[in-house]
N, C-alpha and C positions, 0 to 999 in steps of 0.2 A: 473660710467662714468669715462674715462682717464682723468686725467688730460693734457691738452696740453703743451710740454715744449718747445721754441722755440731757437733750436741750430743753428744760419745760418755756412753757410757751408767756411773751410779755404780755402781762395785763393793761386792760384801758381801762381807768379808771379803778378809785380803792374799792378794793373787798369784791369786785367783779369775779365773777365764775367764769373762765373759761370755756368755752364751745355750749353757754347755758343755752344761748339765743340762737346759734345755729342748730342744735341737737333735735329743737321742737322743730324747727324749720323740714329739715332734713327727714326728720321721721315722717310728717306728716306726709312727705311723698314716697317717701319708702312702702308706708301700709299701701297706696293708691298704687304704687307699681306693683308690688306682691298684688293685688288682686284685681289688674291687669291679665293676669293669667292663670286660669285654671283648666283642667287637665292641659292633654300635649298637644303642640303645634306641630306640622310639617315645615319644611323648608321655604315651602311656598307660600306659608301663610306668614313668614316674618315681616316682609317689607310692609302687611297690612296692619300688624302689630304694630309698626314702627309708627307709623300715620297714623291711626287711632291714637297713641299713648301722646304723642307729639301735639295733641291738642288745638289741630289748627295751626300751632304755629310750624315751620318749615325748616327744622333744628339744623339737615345738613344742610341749606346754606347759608343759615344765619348764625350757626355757631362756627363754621369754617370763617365767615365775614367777623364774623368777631374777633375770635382767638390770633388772625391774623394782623387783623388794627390792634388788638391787645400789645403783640410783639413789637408793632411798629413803633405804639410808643413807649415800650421801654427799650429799645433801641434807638430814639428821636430824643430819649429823656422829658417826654410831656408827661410829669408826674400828676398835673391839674387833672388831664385828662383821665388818665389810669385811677384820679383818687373817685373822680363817678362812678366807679363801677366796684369801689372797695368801699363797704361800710364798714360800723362798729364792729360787728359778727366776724367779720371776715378772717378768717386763719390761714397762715401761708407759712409755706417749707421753703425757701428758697435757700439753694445748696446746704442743705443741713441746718440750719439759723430759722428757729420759729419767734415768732411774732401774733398780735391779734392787734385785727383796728386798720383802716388804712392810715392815721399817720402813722403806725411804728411798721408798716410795711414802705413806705415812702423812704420811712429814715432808712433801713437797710438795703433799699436800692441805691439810695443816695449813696452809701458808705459803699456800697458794692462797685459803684460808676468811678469814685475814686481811685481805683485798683483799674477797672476796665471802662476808660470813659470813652472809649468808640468801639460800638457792638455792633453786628450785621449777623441777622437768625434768616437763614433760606428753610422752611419749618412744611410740613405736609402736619393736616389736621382730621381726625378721625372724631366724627360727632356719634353718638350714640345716646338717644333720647333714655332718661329715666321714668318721666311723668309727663304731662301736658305741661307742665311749665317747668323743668327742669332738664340736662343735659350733661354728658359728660363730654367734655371737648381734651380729647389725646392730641397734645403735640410735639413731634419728633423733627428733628433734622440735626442742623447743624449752627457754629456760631464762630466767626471769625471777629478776632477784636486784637489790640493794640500789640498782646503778647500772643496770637496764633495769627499772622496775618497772611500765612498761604493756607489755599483749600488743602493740602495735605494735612495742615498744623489743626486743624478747626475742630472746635470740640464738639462733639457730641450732644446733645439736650434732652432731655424728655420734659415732658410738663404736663400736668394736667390742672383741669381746670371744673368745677362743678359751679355751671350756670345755670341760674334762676333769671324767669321771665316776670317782674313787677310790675307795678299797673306805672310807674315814671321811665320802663324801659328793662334794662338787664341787670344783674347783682351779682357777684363774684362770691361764692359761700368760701369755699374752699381752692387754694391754690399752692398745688407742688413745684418744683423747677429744682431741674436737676441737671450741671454741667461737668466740669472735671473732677469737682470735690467725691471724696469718697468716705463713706463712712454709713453706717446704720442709724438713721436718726430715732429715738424711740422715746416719744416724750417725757412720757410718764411710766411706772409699775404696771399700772395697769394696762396699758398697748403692749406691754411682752409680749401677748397671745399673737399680736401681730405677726413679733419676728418670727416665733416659733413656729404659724402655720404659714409662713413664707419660707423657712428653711426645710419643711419638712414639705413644701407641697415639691421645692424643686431635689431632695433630695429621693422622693417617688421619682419623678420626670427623668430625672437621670438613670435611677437603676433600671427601669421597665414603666414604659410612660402611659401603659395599660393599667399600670397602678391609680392612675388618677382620676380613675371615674368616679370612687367615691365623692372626690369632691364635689362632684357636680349632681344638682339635678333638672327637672324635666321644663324649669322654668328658666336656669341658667342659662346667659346670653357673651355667645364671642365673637370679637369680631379680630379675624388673624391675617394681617395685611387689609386684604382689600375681602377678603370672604366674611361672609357674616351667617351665624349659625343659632340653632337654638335647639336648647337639651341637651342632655349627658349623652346619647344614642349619636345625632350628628355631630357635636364636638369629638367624639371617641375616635370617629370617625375618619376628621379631619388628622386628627395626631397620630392614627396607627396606620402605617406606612400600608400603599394596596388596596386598604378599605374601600374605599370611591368606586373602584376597579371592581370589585368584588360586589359590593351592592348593587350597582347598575346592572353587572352582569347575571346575576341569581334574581333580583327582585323587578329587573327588565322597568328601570326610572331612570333617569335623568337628575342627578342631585347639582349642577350648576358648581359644583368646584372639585377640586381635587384633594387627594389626601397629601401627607406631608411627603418627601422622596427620601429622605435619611431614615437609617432604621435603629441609631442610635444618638445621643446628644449628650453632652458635657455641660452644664453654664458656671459660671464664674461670677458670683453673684460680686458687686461691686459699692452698690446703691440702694438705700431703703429707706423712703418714708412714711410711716403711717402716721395717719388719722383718724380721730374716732366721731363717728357717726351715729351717737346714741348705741344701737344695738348693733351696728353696720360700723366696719372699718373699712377705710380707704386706704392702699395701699398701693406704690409707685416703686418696681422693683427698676434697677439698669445693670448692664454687665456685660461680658463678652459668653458667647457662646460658638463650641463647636461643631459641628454636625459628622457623624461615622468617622471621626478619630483628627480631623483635620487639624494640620495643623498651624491655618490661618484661619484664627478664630473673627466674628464677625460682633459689632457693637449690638445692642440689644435693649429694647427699652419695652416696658410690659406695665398696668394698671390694674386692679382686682377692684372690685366692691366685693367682700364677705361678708354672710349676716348669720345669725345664729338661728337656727332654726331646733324642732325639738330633736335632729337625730345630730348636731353640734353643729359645728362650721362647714359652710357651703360659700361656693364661689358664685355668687347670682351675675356677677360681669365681668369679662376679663376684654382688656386689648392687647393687645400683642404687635408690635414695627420691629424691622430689624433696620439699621440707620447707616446708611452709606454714608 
């Protein structure tokens, strides 16, 4: 079990309220996602989902193009560059350490480069539109620097990113990153609900991971590796070993992926940070996991948006890498 460590977040400026300016930001596209969709999709109607909600704009290759110029420059140390895309609003977890504002996100990169001043991320990026102007950009790999400088040594990463599209360009609302540090980041009293529906979602997944359909409902969106699903019925799906096999074969379709192949899992939760999104947390879990009792366990990086609806917490987005 993580231990929880509670870092609250620096203020910009006196008497500032924390996440006051993102929270309206943030909701406003939450309501326009939520009614995005009403009753249920097929499988085959997602990718139209996807391009409707996206707004025109073209989220997987301009937040792929992004997230990856993002890394270059904070592996280049172009902080000028990186501060364009961080305003006042902007709230960041990096390795446990919160902040608000891009200078007091600057200053802790700064202080971070001192410890690791030559960084190199080889990163794969998983875009998943929220809104017509908004996006969630997952990015996973890896990161060799001063003290890991063989590919064996190289740490780990997950990161995520919640991009907004402005009328001057792109805006970074909220930003995780997460490498060797370990620990449960949980800002404040109030984001507890976080850890607790993080520990309790994976301690379903472990005992019987049929347990976790509650979480989900008919509007809930995952994308697990490279598969991308919508609803509790195909998510279920995907995670109960067979399924795939079994609905093609009785309901004589074609669902376009396959179900999991392990018929049990262990994880070792490692990394937690959440964020609060008005009525919606963000949540950046990392860790090692097993599959049917292995015992070379594999690295594991995973992202939630949760929101509160009237029958409680519901997982409306989940990603899922496992990180060579």
């Amino acid at each position: 079990m993580l231990c929880s460590k509670r870092k609250h977040w620096a203020k910009v400026g006196p008497g500032r309220r924390p996440f006051a300016e993102i929270s309206r930001l943030i909701n406003s596209f939450w309501i326009s996602f939520c009614r995005q969709f009403e009753g249920r999709q097929t499988l085959s109607e997602f990718s139209h989902s996807q391009r409707s909600m996206s707004g025109g704009v073209d989220w997987t290759k301009i937040g792929s193009q992004f997230a990856q110029h993002f890394i270059k420059c904070l592996d280049g140390k172009k902080y000028g560059e990186l501060s364009k895309f961080l305003g006042k609003g902007t709230i960041a977890s990096f390795e446990g350490n919160n902040c608000q504002g891009a200078e007091q996100i600057i200053k802790l990169l700064q202080a971070f480069n001192k410890s690791y001043p030559n960084t190199e991320h080889k990163v794969s990026v998983d875009v998943v539109p929220i809104s017509g102007d908004t996006a969630l950009l997952f990015i996973s790999g890896k990161r060799r620097d001063n003290k890991h400088r063989k590919i064996e040594e190289a740490v780990c990463v997950s990161s995520s990113i919640i991009l907004t599209k402005t009328k001057g360009g792109f805006s970074v609302t909220n930003w995780l990153y997460r490498g060797e540090k370990k620990s449960a980041n949980i800002p404040s009293k109030e984001l507890e609900i976080g850890g607790k529906l993080t520990e309790q979602f994976y301690k379903l997944y472990d005992e019987n991971m049929k347990q976790l359909r509650p979480v989900y409902n008919n509007d809930t969106r995952m994308k697990y590796e490279r598969d991308e699903l919508k609803g509790a019925d195909m998510i279920m799906c995907k995670l109960t070993p067979g399924a795939s096999d079994h609905v093609e074969e009785t309901k004589k379709v074609k669902l376009g992926f396959r179900s999991v192949r392990f018929k049990s899992v262990k994880h070792d939760l490692q990394q937690m940070d959440v964020h609060p999104i008005k009525n919606v947390l963000l949540i950046q879990v990392g860790g090692m996991l097993a599959p049917d009792g292995s015992d070379q366990p594999v690295h594991f990086g995973e992202v939630f948006l949760w929101s509160k609806v009237k029958d409680g917490w519901k997982v409306m987005l989940q990603v899922f890498r496992q990180i060579y």
